[in-house]
Predicted model as a PDB file, atoms N, CA, C, CB and O in Angstrom, pLDDT in the B-factor column:
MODEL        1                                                                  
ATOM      1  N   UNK A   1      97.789 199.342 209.897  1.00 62.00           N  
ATOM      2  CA  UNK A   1      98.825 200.207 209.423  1.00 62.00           C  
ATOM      3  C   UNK A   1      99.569 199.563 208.241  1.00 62.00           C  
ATOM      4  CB  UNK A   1      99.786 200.538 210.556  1.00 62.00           C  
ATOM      5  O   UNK A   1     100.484 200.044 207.572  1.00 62.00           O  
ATOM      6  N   UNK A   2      98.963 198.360 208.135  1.00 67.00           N  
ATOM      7  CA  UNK A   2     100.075 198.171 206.577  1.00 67.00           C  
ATOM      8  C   UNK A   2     100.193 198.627 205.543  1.00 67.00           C  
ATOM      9  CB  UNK A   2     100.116 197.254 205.943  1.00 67.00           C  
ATOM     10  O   UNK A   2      99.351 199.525 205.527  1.00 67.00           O  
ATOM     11  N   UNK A   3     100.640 198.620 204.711  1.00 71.00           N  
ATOM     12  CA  UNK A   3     101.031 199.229 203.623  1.00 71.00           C  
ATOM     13  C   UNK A   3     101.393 201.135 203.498  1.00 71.00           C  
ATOM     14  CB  UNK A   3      99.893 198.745 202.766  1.00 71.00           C  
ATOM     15  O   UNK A   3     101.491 201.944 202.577  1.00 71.00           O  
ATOM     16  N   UNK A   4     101.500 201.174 205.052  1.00 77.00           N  
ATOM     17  CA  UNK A   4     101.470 202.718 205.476  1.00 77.00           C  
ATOM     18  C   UNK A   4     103.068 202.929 205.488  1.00 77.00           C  
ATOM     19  CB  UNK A   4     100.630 203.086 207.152  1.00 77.00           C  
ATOM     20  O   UNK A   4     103.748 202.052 206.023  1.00 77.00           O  
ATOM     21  N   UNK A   5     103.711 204.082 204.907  1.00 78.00           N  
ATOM     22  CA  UNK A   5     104.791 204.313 204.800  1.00 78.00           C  
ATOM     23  C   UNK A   5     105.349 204.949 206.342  1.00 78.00           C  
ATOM     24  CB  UNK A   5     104.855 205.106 203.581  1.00 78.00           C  
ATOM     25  O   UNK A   5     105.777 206.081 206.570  1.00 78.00           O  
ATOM     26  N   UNK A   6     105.209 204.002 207.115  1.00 81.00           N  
ATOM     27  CA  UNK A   6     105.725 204.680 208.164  1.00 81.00           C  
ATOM     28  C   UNK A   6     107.510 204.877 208.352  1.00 81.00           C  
ATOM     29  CB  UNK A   6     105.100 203.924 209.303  1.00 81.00           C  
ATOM     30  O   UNK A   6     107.795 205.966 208.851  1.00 81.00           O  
ATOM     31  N   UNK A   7     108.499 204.139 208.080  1.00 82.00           N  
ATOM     32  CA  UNK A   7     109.512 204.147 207.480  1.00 82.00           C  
ATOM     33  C   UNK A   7     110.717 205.333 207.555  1.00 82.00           C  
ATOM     34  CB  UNK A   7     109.020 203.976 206.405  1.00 82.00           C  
ATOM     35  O   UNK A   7     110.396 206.517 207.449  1.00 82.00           O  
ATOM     36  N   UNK A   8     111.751 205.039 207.695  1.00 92.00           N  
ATOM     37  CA  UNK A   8     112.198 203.550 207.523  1.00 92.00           C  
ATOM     38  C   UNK A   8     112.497 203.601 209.433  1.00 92.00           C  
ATOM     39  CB  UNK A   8     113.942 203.204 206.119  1.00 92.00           C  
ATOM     40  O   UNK A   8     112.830 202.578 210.030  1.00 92.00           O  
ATOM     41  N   UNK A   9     112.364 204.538 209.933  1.00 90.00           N  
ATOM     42  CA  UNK A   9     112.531 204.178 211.710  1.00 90.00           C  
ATOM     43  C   UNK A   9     111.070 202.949 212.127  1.00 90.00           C  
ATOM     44  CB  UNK A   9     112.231 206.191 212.920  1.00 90.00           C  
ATOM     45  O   UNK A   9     109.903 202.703 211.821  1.00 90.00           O  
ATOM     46  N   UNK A  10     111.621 202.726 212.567  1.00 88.00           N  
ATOM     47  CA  UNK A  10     110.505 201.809 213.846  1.00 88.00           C  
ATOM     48  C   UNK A  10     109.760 202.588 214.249  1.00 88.00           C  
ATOM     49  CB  UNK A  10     111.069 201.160 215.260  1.00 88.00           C  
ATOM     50  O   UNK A  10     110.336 203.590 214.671  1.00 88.00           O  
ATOM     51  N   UNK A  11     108.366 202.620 214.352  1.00 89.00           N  
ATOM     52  CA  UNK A  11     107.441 203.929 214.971  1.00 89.00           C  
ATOM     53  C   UNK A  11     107.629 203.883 216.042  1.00 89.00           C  
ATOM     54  CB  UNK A  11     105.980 204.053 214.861  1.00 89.00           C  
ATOM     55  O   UNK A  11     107.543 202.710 216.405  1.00 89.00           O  
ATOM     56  N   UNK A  12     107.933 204.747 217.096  1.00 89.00           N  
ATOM     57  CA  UNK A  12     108.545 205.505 217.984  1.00 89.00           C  
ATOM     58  C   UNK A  12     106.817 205.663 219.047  1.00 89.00           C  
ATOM     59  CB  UNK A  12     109.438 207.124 217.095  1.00 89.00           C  
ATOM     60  O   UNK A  12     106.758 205.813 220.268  1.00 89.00           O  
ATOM     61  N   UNK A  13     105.610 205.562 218.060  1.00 89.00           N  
ATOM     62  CA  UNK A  13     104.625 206.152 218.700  1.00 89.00           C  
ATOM     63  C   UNK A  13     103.751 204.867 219.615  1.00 89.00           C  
ATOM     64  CB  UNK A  13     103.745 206.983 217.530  1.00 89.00           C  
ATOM     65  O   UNK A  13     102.758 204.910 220.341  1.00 89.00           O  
ATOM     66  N   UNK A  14     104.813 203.564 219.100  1.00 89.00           N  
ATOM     67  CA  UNK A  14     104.362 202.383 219.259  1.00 89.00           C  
ATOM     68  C   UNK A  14     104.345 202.570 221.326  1.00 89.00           C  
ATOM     69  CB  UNK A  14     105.554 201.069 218.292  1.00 89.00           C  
ATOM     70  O   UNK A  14     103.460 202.336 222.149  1.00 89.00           O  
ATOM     71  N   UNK A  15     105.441 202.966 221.434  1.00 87.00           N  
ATOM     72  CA  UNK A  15     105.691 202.794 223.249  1.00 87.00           C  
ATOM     73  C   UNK A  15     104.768 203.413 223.909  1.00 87.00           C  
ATOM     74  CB  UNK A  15     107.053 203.435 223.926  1.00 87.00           C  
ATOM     75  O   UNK A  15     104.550 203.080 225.074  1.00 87.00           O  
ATOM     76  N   UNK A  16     103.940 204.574 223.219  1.00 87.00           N  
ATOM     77  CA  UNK A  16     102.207 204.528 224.518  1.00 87.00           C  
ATOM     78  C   UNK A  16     101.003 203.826 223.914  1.00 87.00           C  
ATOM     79  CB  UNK A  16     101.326 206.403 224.904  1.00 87.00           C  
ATOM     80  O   UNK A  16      99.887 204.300 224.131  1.00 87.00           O  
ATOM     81  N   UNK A  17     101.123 202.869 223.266  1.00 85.00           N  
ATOM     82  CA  UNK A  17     100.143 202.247 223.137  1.00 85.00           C  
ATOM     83  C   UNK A  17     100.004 200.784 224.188  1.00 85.00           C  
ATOM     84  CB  UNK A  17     100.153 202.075 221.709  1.00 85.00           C  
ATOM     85  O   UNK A  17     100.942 199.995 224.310  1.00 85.00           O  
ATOM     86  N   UNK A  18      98.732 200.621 224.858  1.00 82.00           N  
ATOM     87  CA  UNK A  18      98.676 199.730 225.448  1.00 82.00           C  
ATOM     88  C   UNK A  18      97.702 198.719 225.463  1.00 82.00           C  
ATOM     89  CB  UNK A  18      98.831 200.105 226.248  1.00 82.00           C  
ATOM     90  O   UNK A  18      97.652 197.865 226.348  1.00 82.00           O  
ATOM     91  N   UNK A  19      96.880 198.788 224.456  1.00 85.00           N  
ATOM     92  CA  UNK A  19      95.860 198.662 224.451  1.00 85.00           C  
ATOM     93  C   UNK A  19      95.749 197.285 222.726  1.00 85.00           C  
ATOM     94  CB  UNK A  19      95.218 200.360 224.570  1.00 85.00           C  
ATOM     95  O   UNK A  19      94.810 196.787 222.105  1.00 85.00           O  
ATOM     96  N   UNK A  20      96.753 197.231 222.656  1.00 86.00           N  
ATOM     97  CA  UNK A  20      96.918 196.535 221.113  1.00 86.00           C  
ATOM     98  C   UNK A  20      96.733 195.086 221.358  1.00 86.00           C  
ATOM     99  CB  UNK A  20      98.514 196.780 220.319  1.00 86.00           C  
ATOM    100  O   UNK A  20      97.260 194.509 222.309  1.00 86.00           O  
ATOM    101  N   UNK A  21      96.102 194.608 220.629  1.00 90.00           N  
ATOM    102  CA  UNK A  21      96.003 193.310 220.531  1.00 90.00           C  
ATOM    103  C   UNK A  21      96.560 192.567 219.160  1.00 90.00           C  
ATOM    104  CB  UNK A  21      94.651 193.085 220.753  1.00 90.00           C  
ATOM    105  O   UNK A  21      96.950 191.411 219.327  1.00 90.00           O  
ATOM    106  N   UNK A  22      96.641 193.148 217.730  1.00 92.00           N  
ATOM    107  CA  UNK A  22      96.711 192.977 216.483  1.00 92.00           C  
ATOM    108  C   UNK A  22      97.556 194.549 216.285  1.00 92.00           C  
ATOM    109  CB  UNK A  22      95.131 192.637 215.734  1.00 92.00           C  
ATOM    110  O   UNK A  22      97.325 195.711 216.622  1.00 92.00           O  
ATOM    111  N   UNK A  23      98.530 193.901 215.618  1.00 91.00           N  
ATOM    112  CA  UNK A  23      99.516 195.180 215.019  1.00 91.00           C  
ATOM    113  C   UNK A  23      99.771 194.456 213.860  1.00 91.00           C  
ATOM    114  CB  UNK A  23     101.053 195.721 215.911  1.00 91.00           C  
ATOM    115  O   UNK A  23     100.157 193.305 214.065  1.00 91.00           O  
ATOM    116  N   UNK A  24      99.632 194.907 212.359  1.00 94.00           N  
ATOM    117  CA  UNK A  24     100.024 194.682 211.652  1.00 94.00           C  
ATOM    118  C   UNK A  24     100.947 196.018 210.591  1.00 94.00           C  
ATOM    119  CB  UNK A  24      99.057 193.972 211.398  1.00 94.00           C  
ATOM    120  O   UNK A  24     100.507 197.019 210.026  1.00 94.00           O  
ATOM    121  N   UNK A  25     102.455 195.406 210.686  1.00 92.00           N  
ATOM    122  CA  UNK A  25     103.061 196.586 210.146  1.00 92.00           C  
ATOM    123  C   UNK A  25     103.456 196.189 209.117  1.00 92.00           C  
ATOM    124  CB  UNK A  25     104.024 197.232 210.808  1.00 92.00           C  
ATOM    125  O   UNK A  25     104.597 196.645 209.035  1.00 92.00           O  
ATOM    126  N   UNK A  26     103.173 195.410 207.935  1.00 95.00           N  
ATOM    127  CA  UNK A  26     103.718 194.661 206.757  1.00 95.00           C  
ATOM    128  C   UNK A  26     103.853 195.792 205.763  1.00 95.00           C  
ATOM    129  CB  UNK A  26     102.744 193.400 206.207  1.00 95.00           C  
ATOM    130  O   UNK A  26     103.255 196.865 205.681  1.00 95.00           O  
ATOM    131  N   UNK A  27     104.849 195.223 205.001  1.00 94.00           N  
ATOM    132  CA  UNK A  27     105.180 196.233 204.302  1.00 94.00           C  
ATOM    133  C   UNK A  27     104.571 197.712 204.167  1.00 94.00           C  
ATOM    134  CB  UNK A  27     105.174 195.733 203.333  1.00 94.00           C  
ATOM    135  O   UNK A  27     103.805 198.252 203.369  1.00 94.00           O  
ATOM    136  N   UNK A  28     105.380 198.184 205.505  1.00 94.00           N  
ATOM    137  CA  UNK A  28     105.474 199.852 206.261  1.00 94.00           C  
ATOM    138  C   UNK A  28     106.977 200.247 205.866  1.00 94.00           C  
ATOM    139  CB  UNK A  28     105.274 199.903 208.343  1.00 94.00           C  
ATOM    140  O   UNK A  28     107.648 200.926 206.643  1.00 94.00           O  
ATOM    141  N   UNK A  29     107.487 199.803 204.634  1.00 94.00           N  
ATOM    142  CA  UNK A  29     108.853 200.602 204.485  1.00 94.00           C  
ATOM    143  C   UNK A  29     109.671 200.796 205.841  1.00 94.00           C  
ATOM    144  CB  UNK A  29     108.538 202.102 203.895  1.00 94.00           C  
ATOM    145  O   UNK A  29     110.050 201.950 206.043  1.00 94.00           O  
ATOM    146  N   UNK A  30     109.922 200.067 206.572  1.00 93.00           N  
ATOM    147  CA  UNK A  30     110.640 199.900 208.311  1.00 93.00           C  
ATOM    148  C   UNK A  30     111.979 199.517 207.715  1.00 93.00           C  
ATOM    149  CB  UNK A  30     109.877 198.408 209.651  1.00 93.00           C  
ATOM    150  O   UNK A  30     111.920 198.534 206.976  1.00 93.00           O  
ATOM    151  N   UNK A  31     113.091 200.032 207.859  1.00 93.00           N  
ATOM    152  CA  UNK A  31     114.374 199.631 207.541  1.00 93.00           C  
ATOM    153  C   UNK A  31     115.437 199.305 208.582  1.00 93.00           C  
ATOM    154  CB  UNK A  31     114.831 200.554 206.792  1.00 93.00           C  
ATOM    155  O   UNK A  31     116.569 198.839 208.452  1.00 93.00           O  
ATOM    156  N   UNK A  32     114.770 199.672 209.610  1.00 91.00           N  
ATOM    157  CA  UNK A  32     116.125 199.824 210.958  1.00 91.00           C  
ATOM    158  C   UNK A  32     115.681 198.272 211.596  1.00 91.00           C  
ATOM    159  CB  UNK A  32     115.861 201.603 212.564  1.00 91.00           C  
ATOM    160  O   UNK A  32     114.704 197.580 211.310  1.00 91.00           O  
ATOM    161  N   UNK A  33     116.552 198.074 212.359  1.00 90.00           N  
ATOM    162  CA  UNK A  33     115.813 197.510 213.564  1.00 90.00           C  
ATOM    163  C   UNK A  33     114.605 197.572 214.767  1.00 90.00           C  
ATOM    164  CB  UNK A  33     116.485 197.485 214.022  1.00 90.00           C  
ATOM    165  O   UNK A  33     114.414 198.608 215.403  1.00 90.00           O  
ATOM    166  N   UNK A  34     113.797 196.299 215.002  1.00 89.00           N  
ATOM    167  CA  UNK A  34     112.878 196.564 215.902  1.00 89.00           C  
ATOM    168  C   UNK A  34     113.779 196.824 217.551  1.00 89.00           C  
ATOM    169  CB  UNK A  34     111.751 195.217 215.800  1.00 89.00           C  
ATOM    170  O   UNK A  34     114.670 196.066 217.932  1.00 89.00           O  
ATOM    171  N   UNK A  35     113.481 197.574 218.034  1.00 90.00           N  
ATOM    172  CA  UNK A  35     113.844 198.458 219.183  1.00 90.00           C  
ATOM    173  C   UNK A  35     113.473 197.203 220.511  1.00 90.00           C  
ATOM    174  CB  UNK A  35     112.727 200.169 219.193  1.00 90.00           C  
ATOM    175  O   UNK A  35     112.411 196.598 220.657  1.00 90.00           O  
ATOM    176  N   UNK A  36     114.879 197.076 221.449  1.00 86.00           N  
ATOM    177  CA  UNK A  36     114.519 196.374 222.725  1.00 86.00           C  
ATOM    178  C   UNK A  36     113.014 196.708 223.047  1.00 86.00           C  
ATOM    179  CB  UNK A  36     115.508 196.847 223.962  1.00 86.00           C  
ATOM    180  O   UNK A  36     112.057 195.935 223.071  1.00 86.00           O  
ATOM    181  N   UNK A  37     113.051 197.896 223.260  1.00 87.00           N  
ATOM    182  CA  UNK A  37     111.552 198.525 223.915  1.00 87.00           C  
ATOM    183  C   UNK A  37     110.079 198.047 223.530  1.00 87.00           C  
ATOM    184  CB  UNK A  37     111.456 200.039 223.538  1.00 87.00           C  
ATOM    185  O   UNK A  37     109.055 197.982 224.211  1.00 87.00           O  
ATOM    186  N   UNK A  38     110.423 197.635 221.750  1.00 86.00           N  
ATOM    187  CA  UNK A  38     109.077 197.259 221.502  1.00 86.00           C  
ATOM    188  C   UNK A  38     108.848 195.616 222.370  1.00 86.00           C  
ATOM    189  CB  UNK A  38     108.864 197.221 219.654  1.00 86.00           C  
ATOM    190  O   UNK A  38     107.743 195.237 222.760  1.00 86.00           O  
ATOM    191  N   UNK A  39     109.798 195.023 222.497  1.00 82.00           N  
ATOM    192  CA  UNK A  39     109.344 193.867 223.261  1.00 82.00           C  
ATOM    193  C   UNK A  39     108.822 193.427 224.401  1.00 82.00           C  
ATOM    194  CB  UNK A  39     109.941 193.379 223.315  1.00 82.00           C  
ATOM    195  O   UNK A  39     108.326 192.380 224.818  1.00 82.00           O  
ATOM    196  N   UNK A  40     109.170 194.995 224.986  1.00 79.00           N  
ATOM    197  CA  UNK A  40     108.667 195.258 226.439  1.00 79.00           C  
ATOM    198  C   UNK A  40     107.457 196.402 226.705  1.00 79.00           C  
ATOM    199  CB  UNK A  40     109.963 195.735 227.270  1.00 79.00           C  
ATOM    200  O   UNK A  40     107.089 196.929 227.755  1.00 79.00           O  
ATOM    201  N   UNK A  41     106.925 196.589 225.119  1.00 77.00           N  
ATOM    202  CA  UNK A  41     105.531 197.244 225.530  1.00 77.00           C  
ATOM    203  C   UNK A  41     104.475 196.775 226.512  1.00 77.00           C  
ATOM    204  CB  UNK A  41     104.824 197.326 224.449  1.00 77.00           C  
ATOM    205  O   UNK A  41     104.468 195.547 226.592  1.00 77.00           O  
ATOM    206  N   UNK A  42     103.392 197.502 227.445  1.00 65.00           N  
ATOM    207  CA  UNK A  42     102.339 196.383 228.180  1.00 65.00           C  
ATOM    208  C   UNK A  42     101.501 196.130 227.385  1.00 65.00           C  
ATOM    209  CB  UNK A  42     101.566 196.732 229.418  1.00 65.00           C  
ATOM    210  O   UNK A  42     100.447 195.992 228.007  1.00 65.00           O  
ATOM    211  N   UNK A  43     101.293 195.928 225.944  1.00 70.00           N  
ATOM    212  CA  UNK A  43     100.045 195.675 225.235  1.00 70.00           C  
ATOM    213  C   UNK A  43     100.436 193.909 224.921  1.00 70.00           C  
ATOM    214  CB  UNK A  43      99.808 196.875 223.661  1.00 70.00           C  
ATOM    215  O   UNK A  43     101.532 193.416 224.654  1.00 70.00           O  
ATOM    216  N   UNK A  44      99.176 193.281 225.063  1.00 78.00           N  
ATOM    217  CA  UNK A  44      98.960 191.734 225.427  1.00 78.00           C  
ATOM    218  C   UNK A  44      99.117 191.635 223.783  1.00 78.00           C  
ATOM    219  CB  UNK A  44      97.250 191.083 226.369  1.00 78.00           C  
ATOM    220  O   UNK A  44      97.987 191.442 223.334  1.00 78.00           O  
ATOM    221  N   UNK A  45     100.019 191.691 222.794  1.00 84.00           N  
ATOM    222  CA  UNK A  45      99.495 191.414 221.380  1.00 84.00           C  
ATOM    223  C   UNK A  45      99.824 190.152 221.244  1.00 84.00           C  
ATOM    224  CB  UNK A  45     100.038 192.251 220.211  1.00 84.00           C  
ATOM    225  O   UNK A  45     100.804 189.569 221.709  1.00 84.00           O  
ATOM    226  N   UNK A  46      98.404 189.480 220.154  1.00 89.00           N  
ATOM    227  CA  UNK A  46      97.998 188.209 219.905  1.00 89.00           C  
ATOM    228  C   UNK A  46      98.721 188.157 218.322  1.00 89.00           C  
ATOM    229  CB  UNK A  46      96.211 187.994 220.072  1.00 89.00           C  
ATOM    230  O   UNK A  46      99.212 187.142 217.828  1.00 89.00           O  
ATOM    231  N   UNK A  47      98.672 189.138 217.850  1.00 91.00           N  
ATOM    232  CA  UNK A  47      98.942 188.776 216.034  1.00 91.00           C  
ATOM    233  C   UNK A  47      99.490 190.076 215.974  1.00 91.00           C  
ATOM    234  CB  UNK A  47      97.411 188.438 214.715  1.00 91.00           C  
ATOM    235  O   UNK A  47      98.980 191.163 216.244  1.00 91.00           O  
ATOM    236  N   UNK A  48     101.256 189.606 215.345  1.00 90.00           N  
ATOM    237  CA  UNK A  48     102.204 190.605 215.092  1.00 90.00           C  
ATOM    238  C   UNK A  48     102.551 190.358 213.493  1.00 90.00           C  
ATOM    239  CB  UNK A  48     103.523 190.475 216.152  1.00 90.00           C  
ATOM    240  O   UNK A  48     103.153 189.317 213.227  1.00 90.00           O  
ATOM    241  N   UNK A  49     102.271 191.082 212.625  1.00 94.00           N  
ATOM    242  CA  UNK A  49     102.648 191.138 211.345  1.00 94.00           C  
ATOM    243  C   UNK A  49     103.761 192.617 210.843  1.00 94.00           C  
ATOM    244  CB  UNK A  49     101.173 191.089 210.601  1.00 94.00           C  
ATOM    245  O   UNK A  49     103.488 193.817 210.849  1.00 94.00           O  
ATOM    246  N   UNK A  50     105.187 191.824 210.401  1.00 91.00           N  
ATOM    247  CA  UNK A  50     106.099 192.847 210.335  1.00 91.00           C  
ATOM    248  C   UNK A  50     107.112 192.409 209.024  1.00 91.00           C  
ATOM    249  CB  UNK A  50     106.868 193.007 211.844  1.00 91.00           C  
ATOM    250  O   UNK A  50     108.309 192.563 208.782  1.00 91.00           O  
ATOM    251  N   UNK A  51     105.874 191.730 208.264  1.00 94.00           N  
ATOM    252  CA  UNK A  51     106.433 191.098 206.920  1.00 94.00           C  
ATOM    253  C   UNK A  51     106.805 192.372 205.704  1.00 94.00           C  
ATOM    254  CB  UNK A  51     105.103 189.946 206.262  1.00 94.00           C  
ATOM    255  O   UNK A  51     106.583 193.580 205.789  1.00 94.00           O  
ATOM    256  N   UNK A  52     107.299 191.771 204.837  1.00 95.00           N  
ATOM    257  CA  UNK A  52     107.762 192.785 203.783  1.00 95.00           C  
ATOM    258  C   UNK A  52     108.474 194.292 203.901  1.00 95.00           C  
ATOM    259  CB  UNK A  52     106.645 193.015 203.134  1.00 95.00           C  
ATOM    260  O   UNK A  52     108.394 195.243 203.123  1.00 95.00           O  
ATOM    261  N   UNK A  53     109.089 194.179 204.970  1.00 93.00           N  
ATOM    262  CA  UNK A  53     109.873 195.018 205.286  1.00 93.00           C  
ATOM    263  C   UNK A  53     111.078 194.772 205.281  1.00 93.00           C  
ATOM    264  CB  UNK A  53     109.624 195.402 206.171  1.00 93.00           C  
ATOM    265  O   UNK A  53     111.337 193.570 205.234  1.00 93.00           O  
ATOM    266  N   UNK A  54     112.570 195.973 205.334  1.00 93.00           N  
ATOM    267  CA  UNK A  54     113.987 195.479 205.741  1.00 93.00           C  
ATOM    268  C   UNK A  54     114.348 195.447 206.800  1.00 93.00           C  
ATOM    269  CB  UNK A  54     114.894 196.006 205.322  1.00 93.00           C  
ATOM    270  O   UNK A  54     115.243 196.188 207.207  1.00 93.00           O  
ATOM    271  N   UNK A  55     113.688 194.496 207.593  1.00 91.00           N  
ATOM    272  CA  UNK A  55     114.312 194.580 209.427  1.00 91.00           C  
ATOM    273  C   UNK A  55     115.614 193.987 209.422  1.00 91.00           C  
ATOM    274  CB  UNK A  55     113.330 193.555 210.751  1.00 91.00           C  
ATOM    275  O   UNK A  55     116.124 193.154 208.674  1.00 91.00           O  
ATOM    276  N   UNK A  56     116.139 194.750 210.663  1.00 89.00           N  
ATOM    277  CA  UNK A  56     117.353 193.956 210.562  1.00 89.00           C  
ATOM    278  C   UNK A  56     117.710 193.707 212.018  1.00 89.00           C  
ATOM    279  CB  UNK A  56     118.539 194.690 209.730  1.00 89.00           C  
ATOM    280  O   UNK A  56     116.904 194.115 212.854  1.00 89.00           O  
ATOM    281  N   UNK A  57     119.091 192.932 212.537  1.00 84.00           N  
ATOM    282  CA  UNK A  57     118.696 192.225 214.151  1.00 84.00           C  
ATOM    283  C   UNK A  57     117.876 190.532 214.416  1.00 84.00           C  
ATOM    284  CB  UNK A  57     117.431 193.450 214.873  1.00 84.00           C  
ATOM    285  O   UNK A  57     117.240 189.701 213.768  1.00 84.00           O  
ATOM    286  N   UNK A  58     118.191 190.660 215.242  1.00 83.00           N  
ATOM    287  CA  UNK A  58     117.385 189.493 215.905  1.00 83.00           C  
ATOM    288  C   UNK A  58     116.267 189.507 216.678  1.00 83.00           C  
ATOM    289  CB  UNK A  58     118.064 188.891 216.631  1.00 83.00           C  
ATOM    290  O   UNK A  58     115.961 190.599 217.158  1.00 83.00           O  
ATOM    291  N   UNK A  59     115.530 188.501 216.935  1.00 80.00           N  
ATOM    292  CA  UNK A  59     114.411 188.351 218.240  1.00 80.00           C  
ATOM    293  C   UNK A  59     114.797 188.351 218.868  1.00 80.00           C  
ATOM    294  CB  UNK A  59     113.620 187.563 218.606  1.00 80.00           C  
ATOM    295  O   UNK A  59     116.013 188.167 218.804  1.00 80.00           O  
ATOM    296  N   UNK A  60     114.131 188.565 220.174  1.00 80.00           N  
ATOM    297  CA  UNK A  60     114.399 187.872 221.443  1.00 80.00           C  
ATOM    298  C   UNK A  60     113.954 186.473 221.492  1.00 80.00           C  
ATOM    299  CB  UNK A  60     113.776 188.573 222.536  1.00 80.00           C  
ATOM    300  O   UNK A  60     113.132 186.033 220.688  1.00 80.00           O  
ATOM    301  N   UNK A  61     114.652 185.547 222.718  1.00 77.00           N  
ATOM    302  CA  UNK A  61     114.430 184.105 222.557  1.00 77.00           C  
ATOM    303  C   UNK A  61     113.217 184.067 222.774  1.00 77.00           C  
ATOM    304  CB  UNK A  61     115.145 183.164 223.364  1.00 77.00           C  
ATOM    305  O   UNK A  61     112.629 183.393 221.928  1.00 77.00           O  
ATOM    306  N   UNK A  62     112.263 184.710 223.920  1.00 77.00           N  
ATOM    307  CA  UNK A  62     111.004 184.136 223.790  1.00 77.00           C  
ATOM    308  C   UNK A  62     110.158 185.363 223.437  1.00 77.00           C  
ATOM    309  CB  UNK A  62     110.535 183.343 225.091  1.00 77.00           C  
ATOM    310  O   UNK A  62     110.431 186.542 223.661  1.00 77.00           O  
ATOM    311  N   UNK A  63     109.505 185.054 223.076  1.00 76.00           N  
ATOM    312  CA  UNK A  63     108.412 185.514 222.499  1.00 76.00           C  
ATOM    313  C   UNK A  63     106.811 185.390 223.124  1.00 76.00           C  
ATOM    314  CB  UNK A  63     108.530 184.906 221.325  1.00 76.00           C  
ATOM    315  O   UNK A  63     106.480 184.233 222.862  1.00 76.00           O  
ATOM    316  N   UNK A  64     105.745 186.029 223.791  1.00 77.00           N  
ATOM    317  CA  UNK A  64     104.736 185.913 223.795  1.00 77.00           C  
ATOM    318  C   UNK A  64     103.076 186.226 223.124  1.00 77.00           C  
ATOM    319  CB  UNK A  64     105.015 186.077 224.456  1.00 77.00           C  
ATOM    320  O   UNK A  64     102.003 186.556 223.629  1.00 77.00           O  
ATOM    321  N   UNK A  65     103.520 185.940 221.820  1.00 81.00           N  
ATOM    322  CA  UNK A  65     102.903 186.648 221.011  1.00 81.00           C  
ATOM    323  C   UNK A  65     102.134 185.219 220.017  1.00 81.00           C  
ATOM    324  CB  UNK A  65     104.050 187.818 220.259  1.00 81.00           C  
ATOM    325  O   UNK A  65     102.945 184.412 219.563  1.00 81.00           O  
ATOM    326  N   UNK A  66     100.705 184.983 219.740  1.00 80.00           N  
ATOM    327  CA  UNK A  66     100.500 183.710 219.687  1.00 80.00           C  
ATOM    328  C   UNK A  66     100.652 183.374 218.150  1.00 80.00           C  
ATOM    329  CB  UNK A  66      99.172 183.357 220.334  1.00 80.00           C  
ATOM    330  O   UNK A  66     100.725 182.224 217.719  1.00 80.00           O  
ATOM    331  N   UNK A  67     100.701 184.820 217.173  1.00 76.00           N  
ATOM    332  CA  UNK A  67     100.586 184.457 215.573  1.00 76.00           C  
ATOM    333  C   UNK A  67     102.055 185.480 215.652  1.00 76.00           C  
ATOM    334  CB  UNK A  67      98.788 185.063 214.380  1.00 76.00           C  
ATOM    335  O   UNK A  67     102.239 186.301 216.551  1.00 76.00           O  
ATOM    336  N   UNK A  68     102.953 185.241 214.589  1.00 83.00           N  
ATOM    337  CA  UNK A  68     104.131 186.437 213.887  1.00 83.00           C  
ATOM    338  C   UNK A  68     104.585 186.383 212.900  1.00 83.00           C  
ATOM    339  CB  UNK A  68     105.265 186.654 214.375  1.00 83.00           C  
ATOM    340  O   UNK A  68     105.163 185.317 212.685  1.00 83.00           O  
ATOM    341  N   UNK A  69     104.605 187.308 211.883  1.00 86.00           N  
ATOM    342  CA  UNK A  69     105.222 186.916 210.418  1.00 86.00           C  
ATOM    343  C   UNK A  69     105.761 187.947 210.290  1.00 86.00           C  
ATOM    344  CB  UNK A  69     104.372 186.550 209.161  1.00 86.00           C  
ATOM    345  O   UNK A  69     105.241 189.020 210.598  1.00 86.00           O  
ATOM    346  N   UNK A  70     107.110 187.791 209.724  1.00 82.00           N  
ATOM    347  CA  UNK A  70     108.252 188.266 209.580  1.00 82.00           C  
ATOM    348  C   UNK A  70     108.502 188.161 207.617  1.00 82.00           C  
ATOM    349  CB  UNK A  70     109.318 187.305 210.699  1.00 82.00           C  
ATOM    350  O   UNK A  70     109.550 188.556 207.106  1.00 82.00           O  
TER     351      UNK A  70                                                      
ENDMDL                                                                          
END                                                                             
């Protein structure tokens, strides 16, 4: 999905996916904050890319996710 103008909400369509291993949302025009919820999706993801975007907020302290770029 990168370079996909999904924007500027957090995709919303992210919470029935379960099945993700690799999400890359880099520069997706995302302006809000990433949503409690996405941290608590059941998808096991290995490589989170959510670079070149305007996120705003914090992480959570831990993280289980083995690659992330911001």
């Amino acid at each position: 999905m990168a370079s996909c103008n999904l924007g500027p909400s957090f995709p919303t369509w992210l919470k029935l996916q379960n099945k993700l291993l690799v999400l890359d949302l880099s520069n997706a025009s995302i302006s809000s904050s990433v949503p409690n919820w996405f941290w608590n999706i059941s998808s096991p993801l290995e490589h989170l890319d959510l670079s070149s975007n305007q996120l705003q907020g914090q992480l959570p302290k831990q993280l289980r996710i083995a690659y992330l770029s911001l």
